[in-house]
C-alpha positions in Angstrom: 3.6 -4.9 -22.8 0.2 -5.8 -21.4 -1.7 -3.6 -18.8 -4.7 -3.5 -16.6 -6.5 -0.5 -15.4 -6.2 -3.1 -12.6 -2.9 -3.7 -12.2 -0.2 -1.2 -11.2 2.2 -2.8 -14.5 5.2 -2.4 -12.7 8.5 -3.7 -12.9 9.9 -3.1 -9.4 9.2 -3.5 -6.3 10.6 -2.6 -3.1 9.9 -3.6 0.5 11.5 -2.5 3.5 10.5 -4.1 7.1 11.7 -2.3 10.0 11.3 -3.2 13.8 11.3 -0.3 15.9 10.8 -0.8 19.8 6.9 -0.2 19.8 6.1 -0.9 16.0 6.8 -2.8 12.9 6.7 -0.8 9.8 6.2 -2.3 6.6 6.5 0.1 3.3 6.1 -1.3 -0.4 6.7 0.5 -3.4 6.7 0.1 -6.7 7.1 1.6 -10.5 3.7 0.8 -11.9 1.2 3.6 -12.9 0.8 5.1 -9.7 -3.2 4.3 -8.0 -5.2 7.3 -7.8 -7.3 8.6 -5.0 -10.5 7.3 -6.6 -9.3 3.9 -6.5 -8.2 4.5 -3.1 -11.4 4.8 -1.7 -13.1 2.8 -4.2 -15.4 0.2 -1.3 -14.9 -2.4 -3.6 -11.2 -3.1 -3.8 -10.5 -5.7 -2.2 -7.1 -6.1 -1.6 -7.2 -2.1 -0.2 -10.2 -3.4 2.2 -8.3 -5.8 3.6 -5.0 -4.1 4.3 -7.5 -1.7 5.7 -9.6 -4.0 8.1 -6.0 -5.3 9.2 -4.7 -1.8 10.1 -7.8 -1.1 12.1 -7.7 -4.6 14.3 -4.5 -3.7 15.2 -4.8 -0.5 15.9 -2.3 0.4 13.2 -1.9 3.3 10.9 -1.8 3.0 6.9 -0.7 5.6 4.1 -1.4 4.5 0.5 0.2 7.7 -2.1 0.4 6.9 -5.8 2.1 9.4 -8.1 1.0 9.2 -11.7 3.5 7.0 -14.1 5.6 7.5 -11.0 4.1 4.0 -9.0 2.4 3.6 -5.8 3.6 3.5 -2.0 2.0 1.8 0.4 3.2 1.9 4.1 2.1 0.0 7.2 3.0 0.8 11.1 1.8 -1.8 13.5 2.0 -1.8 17.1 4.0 -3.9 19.1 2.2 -3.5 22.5 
């Protein structure tokens, strides 16, 4: 099996959308590697930026947790008002 250092290498994936009466949430998870904290904060991810810049012009909130060889969790609340 090919792997990135990139590229969580998963092979599940699950996504649960919830409406609540003043937010969305959105959480993802899969099995890959699990991202670490480095790449967390790493300025030049670009796909973390923008889930990021979309959190913050909607006033939402954002969790990203990885767990090594465990996968990677990423959960998004958005406002409704």
């Amino acid at each position: 099996m090919w792997e990135s250092k990139r590229h969580a290498g998963a092979t599940r994936v699950d996504v649960d959308l919830k409406k609540m009466k003043e937010a969305v949430i959105l959480s993802v998870r899969d099995n890959g590697v699990g991202i670490t904290q480095k790449q967390i904060e790493n300025p030049r991810s670009m796909g973390l930026l923008g889930i990021k810049e979309r959190r913050a012009y909607f006033r939402g909130d954002v969790t990203i947790r990885g767990a090594p060889k465990k996968g990677t969790t990423i959960s998004l609340r958005m406002p409704l008002t």
